[in-house]
PDB file as gemmi writes it, atoms N, CA and C in Angstrom:
CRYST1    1.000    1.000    1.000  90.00  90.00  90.00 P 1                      
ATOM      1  N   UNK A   1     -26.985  45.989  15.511  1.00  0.00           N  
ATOM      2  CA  UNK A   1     -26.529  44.926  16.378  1.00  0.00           C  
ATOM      3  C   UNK A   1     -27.646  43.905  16.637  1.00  0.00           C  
ATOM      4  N   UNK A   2     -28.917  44.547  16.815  1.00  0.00           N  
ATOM      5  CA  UNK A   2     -30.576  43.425  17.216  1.00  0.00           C  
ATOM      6  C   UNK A   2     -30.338  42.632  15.917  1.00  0.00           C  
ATOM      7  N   UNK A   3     -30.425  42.918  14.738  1.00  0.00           N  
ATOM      8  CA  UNK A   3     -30.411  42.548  13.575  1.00  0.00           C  
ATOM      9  C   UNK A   3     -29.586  41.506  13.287  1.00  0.00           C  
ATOM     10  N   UNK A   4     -28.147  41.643  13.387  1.00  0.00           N  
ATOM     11  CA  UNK A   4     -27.737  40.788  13.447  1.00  0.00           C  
ATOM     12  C   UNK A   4     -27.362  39.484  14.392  1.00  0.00           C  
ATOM     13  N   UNK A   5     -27.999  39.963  15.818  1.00  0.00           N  
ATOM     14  CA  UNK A   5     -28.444  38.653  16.874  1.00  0.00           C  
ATOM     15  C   UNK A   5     -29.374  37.674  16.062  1.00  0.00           C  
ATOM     16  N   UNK A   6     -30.224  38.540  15.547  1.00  0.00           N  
ATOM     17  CA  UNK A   6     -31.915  37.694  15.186  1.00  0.00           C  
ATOM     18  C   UNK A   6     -30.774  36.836  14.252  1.00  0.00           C  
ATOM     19  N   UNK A   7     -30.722  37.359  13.173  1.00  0.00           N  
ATOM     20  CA  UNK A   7     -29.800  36.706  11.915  1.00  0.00           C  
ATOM     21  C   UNK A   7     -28.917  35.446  12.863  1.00  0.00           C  
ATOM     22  N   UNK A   8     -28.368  35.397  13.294  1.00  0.00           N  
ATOM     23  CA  UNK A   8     -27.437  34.778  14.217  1.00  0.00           C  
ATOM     24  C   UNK A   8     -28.156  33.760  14.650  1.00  0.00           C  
ATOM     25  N   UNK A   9     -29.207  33.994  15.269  1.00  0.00           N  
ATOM     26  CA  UNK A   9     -30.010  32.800  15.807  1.00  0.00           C  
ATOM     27  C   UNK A   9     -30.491  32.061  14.788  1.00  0.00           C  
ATOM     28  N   UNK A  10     -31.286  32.500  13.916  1.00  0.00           N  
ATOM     29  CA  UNK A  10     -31.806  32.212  12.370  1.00  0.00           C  
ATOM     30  C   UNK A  10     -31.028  31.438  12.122  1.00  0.00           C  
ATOM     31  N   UNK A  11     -29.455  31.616  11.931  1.00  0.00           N  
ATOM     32  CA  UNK A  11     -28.809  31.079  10.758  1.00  0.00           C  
ATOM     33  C   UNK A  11     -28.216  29.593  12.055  1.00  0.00           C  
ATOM     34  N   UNK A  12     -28.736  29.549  13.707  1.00  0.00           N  
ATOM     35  CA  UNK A  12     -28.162  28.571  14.311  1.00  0.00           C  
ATOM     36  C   UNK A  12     -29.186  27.475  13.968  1.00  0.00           C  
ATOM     37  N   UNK A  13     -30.504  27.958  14.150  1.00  0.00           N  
ATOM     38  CA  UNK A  13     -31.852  27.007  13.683  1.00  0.00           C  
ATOM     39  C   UNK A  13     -31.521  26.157  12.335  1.00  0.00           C  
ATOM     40  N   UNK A  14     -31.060  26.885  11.440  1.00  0.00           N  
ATOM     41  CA  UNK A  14     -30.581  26.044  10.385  1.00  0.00           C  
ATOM     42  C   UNK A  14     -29.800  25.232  10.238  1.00  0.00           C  
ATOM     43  N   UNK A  15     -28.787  25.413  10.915  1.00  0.00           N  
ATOM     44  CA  UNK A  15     -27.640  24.588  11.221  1.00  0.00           C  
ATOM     45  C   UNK A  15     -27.986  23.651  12.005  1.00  0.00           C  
ATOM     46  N   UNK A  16     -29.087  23.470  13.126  1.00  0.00           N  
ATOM     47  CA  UNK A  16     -29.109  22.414  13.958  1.00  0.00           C  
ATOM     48  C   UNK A  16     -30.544  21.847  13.325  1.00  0.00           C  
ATOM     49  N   UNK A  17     -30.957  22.077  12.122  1.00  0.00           N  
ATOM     50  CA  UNK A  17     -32.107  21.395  11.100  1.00  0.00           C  
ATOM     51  C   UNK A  17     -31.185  20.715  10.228  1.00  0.00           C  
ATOM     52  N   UNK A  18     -30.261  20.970  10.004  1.00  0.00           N  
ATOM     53  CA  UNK A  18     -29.179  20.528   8.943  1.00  0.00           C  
ATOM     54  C   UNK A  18     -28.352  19.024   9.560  1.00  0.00           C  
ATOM     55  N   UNK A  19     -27.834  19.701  10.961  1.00  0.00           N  
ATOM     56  CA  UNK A  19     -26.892  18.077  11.587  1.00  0.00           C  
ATOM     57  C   UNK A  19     -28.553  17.545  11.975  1.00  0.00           C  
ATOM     58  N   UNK A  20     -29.835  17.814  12.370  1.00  0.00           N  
ATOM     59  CA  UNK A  20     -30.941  16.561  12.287  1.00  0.00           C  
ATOM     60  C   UNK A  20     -31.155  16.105  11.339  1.00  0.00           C  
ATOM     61  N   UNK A  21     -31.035  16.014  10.428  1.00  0.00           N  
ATOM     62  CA  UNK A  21     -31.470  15.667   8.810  1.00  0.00           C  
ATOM     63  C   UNK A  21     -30.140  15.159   8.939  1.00  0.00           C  
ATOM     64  N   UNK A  22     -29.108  15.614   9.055  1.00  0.00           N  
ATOM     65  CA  UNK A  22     -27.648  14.449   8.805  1.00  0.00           C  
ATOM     66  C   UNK A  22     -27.642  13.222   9.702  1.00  0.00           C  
ATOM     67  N   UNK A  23     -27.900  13.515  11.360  1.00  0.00           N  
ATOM     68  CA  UNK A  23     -28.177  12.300  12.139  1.00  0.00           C  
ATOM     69  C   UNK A  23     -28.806  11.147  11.427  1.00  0.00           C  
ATOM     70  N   UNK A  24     -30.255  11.651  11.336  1.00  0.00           N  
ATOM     71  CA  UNK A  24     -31.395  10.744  10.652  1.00  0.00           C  
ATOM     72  C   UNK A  24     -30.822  10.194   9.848  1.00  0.00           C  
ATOM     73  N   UNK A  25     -30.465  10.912   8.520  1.00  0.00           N  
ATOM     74  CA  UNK A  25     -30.077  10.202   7.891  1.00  0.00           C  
ATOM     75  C   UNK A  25     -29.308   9.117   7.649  1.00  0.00           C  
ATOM     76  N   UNK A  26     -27.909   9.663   8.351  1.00  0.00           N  
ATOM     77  CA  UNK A  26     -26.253   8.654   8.752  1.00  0.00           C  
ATOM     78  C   UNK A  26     -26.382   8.007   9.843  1.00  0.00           C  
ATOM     79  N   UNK A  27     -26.864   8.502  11.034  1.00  0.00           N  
ATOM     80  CA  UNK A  27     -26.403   7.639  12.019  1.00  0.00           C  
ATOM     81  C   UNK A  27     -27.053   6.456  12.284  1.00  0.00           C  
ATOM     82  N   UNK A  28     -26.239   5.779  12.896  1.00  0.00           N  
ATOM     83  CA  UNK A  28     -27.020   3.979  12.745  1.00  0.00           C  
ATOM     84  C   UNK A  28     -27.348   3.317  13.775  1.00  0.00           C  
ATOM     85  N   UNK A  29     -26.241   4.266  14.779  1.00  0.00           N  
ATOM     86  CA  UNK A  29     -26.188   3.559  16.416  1.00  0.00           C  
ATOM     87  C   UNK A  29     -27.673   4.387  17.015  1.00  0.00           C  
ATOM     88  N   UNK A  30     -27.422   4.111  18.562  1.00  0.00           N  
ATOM     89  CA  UNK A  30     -28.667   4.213  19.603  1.00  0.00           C  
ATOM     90  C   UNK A  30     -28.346   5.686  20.285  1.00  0.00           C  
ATOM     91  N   UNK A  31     -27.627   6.184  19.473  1.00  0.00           N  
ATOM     92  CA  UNK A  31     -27.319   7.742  20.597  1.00  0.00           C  
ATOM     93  C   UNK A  31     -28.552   8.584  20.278  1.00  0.00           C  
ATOM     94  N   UNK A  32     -28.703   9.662  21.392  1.00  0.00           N  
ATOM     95  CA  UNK A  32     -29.744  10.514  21.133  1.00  0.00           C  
ATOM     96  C   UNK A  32     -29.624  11.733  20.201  1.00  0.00           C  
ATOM     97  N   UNK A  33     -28.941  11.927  19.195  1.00  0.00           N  
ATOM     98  CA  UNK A  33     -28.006  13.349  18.676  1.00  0.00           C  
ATOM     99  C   UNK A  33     -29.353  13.727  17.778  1.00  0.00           C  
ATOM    100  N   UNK A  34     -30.168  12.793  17.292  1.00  0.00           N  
ATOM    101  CA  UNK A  34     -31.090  13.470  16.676  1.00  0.00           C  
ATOM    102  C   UNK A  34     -32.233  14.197  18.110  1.00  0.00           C  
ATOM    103  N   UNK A  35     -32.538  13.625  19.009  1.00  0.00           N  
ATOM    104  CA  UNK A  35     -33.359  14.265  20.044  1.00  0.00           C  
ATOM    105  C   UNK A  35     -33.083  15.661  20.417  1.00  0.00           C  
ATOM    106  N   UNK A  36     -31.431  15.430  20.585  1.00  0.00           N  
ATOM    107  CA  UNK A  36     -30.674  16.767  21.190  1.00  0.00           C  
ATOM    108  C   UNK A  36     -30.686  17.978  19.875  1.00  0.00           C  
ATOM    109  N   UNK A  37     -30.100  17.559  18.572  1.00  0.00           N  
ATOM    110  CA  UNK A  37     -30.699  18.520  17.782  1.00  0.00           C  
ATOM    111  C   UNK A  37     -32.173  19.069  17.800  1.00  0.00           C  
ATOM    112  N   UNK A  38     -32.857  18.426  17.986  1.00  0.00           N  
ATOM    113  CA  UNK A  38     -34.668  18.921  17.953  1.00  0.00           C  
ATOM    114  C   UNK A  38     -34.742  19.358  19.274  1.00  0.00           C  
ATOM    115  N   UNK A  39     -34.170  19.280  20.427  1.00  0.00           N  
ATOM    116  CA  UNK A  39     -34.531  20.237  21.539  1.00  0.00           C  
ATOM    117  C   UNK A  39     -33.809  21.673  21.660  1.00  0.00           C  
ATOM    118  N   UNK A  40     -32.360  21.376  20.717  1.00  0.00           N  
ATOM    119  CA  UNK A  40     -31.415  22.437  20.431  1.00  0.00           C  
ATOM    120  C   UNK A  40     -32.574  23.284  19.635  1.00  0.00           C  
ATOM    121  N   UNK A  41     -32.995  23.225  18.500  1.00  0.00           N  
ATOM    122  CA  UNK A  41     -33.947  23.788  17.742  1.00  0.00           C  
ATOM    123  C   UNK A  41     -35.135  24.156  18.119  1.00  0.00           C  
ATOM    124  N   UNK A  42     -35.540  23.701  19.212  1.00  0.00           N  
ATOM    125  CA  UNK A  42     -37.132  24.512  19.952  1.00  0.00           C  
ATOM    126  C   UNK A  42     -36.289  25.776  20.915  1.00  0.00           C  
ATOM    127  N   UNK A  43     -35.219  25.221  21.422  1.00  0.00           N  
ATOM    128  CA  UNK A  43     -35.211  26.352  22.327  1.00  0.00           C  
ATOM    129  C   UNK A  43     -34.487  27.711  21.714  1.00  0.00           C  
ATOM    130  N   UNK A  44     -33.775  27.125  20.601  1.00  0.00           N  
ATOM    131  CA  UNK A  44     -33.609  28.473  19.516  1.00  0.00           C  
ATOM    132  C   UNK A  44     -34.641  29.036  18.988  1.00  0.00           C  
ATOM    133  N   UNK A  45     -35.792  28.342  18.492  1.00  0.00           N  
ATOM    134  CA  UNK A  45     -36.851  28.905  18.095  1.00  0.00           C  
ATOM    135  C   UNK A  45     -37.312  29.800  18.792  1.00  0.00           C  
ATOM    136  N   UNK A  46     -38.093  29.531  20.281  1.00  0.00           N  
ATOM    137  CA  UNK A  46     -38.589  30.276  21.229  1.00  0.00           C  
ATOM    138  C   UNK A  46     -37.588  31.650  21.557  1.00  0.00           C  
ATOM    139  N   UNK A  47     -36.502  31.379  21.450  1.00  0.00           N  
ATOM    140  CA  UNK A  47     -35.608  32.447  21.714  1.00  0.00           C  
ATOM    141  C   UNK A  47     -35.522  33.345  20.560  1.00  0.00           C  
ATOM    142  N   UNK A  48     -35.949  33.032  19.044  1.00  0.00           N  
ATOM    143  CA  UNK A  48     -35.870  33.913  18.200  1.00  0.00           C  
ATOM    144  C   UNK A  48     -37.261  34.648  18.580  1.00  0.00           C  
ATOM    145  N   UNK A  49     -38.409  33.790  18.855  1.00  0.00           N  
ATOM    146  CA  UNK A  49     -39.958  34.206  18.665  1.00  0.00           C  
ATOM    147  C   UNK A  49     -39.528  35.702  19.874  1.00  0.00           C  
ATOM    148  N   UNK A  50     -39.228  35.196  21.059  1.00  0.00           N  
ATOM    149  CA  UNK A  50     -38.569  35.999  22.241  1.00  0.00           C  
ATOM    150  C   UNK A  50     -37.868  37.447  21.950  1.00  0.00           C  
ATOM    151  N   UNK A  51     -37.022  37.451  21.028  1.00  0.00           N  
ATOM    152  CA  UNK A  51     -36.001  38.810  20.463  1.00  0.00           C  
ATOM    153  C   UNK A  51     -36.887  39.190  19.770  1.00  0.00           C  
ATOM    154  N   UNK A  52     -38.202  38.246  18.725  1.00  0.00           N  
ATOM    155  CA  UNK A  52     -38.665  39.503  17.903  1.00  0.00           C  
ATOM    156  C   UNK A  52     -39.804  40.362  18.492  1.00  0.00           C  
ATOM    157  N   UNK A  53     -40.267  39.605  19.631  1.00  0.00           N  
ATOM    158  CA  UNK A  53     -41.191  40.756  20.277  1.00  0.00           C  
ATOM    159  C   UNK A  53     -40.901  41.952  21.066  1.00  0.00           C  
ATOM    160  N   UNK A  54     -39.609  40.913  21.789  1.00  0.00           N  
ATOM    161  CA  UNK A  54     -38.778  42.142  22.630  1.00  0.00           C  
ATOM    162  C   UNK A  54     -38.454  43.425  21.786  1.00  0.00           C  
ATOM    163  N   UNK A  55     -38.284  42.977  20.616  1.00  0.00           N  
ATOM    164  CA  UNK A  55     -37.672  44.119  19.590  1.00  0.00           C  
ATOM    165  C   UNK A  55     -38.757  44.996  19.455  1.00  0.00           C  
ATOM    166  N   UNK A  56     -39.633  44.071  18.576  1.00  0.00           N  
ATOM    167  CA  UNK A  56     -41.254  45.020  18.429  1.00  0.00           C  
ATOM    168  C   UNK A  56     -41.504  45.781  19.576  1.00  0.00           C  
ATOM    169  N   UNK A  57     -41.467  45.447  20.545  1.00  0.00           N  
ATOM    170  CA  UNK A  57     -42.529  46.349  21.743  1.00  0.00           C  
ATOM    171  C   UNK A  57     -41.226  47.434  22.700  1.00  0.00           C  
ATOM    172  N   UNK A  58     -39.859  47.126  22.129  1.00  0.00           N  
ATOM    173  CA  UNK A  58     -39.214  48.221  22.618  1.00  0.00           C  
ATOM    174  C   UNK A  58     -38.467  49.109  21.077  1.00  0.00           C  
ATOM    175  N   UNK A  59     -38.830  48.685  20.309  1.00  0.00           N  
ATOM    176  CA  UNK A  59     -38.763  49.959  19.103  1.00  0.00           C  
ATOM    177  C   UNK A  59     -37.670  49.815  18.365  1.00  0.00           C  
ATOM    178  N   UNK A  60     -36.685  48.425  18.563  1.00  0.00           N  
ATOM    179  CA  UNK A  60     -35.321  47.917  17.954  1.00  0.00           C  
ATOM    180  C   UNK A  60     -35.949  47.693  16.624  1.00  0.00           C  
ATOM    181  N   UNK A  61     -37.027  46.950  16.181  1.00  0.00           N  
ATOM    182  CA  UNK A  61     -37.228  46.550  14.984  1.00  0.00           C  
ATOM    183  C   UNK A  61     -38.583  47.261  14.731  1.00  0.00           C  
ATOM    184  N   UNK A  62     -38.854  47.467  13.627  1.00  0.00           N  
ATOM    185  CA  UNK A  62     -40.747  48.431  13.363  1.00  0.00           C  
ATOM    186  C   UNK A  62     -41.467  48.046  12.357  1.00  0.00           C  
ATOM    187  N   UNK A  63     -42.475  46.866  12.650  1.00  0.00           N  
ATOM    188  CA  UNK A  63     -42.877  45.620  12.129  1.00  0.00           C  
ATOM    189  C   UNK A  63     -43.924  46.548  10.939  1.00  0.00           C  
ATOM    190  N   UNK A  64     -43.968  46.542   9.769  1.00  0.00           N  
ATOM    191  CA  UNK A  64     -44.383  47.094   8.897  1.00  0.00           C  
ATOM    192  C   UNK A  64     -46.094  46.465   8.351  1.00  0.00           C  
ATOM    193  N   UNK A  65     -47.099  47.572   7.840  1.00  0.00           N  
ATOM    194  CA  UNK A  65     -48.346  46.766   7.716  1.00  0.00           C  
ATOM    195  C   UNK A  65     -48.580  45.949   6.472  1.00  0.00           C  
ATOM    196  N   UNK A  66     -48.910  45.656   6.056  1.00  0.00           N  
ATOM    197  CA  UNK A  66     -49.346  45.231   4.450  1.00  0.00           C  
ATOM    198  C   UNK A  66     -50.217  45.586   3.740  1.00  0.00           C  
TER     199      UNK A  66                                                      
END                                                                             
C-alpha cells in the first residue's frame, strides 16, 4: 500500500511537470497556471521527500547499500 502512495505521488509530480511545460508552452494570456503548476510540484515533491523518510525510519521501505 506505502509503495503504491509513493508511486502515486511520483506519477502526480509528472503530471503537474507535464500541464507546466504545456502552459509555457500554449498559453498566451496573463493567468498564473504555470505558477500554480510549480507550487503544485514543490509541495508534491516535499511530500514525496516526507513518505520516503517516514518509510525509512519506520521500516515500510528498507533503503538498500551499494
Amino acid at each position: 500500500m506505502f509503495k503504491f502512495l509513493v508511486l502515486t505521488n511520483l506519477a502526480l509530480i509528472l503530471a503537474s511537470l507535464g500541464a507546466g511545460v504545456f502552459f509555457l508552452a500554449r498559453d498566451n494570456s496573463d493567468r498564473t497556471r504555470v505558477v500554480t503548476s510549480l507550487t503544485v510540484r514543490i509541495i508534491l515533491s516535499f511530500t514525496l521527500i516526507a513518505m520516503l523518510v517516514i518509510g525509512a525510519l519506520t521500516g515500510l521501505i528498507k533503503p538498500h547499500g551499494l
